[in-house]
N, C-alpha and C positions, 0 to 999 in steps of 0.2 A: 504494500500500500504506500503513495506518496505521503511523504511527510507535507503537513502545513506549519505556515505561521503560527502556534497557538501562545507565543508568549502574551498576548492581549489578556489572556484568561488569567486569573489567580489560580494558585492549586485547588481552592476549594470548589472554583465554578467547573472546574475541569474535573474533580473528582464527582461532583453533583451532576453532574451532564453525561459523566462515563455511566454512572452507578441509574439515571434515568434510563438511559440505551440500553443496558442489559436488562431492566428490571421490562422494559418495552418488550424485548425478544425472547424473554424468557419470565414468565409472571409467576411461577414457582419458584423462584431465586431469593432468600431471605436479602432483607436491607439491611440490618449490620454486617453479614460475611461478606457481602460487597462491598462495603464502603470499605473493611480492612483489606481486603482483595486490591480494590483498587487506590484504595491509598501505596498502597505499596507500590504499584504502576505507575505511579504518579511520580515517582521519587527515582524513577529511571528514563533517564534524558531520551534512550530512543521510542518508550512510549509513550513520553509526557508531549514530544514531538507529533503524535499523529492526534489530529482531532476527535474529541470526545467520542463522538459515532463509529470512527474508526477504530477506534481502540477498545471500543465495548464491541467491535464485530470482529475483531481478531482475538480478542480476548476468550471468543466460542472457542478457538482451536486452540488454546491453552489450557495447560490441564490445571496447571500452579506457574505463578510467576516466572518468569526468564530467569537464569541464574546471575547473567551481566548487568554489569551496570552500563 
């Protein structure tokens, strides 16, 4: 997936926007294991890079967090 611009976001609009997009495509997904889920993705420069939507649609094919930072 291309990366964007998303330094405009703070990390929490970015985590609130990732943790909205998975909770959209998947509405069994509790909201606290996602926000720590994605807090954690937040805090890694190559997925803090892709936009919210993005990142909650790649995050389907991840099983747990990337190991890199």
């Amino acid at each position: 997936m291309p990366t964007q611009d998303t330094t405009q976001l703070t990390d929490q609009q970015w985590i609130d926007g990732t943790v909205k997009k998975m909770m959209a495509l998947d509405e069994g997904l509790g909201d606290e294991d996602l926000k720590e889920f994605v807090t954690d993705l937040a805090a890694r420069p190559n997925w803090r890079a892709l936009s919210p939507d993005d990142a909650a649609t790649k995050a389907f094919g991840e099983l747990e967090p990337p190991e890199g930072r």
